[in-house]
N, C-alpha and C positions, 0 to 999 in steps of 0.2 A: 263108551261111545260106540255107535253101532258103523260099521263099513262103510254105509252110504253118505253116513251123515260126515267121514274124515273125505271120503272124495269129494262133498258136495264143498266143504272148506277149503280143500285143496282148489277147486274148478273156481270159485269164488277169490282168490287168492289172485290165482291166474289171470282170471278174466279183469280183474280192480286194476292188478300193471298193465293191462294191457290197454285200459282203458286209458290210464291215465299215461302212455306212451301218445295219443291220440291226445288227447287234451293239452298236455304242452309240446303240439305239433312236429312232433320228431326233435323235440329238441336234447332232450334227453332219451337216447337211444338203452341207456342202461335198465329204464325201465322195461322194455323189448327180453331184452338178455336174462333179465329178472325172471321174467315171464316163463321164457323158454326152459331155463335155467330149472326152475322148481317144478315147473309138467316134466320136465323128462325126469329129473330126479325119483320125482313124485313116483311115476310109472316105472322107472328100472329097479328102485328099492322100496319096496313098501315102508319098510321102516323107519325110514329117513323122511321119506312123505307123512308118516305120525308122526315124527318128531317134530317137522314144519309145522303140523298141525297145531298138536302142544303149546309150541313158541307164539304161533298164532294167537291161539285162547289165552294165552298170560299176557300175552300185549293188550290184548281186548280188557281184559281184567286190571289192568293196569291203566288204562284209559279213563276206564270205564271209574275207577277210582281218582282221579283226578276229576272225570267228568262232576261226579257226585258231591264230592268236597271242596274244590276250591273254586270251580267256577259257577257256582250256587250260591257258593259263599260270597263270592263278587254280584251276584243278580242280586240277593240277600241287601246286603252293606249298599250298592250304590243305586238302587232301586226303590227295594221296600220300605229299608228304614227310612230314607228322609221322604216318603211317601205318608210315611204313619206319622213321622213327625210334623208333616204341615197339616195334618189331617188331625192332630191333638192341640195342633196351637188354633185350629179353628173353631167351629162347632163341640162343644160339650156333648157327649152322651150321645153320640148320631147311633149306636145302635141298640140305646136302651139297654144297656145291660147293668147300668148301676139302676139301685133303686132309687126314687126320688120318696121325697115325702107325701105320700098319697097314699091312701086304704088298699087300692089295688091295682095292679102293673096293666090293665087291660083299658087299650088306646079304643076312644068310640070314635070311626071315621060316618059321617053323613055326607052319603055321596050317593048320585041320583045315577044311578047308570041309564045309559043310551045306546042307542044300535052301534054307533062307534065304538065302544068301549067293549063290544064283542067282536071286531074287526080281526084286531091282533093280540088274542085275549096271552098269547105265552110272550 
C-alpha cells in the first residue's frame, strides 16, 4: 500500500469520529478522544499509524464478510424466496422457459403500434 493511500485511511478514520462525535451531539465525548487520540499517534509514530491502518482494513474485511453472507442471506430467505414462492403458486411458465407442446417456441405478438407507443419507447 502506497504512503498516501495509509494517510488518506488514517484522515478518513479521524474525520468518521469526528463526525460522529457531532451526530450524537457531544454526548459521547470519547468519540472526540478517539479522534485525537489516533491523529496524534498517527503523526508521532508512523508505525503505529500502519498498524491503525492494518486493524482498520481487517475490520472492513471483516464486515464486509458479514455484510456478504449473512445479511444477504436474510434479504435471500425473507424476501426473494417467498417472492418466487407466490409467483410459482400463480401463473405457470410466466417466463416461457419450459417448452410447451408446440412445433416452435416463437410467440407471434399483432400489435398495431401508434405515436404513443414511441413516447416512452425504453
Amino acid at each position: 500500500m502506497k504512503e498516501s493511500e495509509k494517510l488518506k485511511a488514517q484522515l478518513v478514520i479521524v474525520t468518521g469520529l469526528i463526525v460522529l462525535y457531532f451526530i450524537f451531539k457531544s454526548q459521547y465525548v470519547y468519540f472526540l478522544f478517539a479522534a485525537a487520540g489516533i491523529g496524534i499517534i498517527s503523526l508521532a509514530v508512523p508505525a503505529a499509524g500502519n498498524l491503525i491502518v492494518k486493524l482498520w482494513y481487517k475490520l472492513a474485511e471483516i464486515l464486509g464478510t458479514i455484510n456478504g453472507k449473512i445479511l444477504l442471506s436474510f434479504v435471500f430467505f425473507l424476501i426473494l424466496l417467498p417472492v418466487a414462492l407466490i409467483a410459482r403458486l400463480g401463473k405457470k411458465n410466466m417466463l416461457a422457459l419450459k417448452r410447451e407442446a408446440k412445433d416452435s417456441v416463437f410467440v407471434e405478438r399483432n400489435h398495431k403500434y401508434t405515436a404513443k407507443d414511441m413516447e416512452h419507447v425504453w
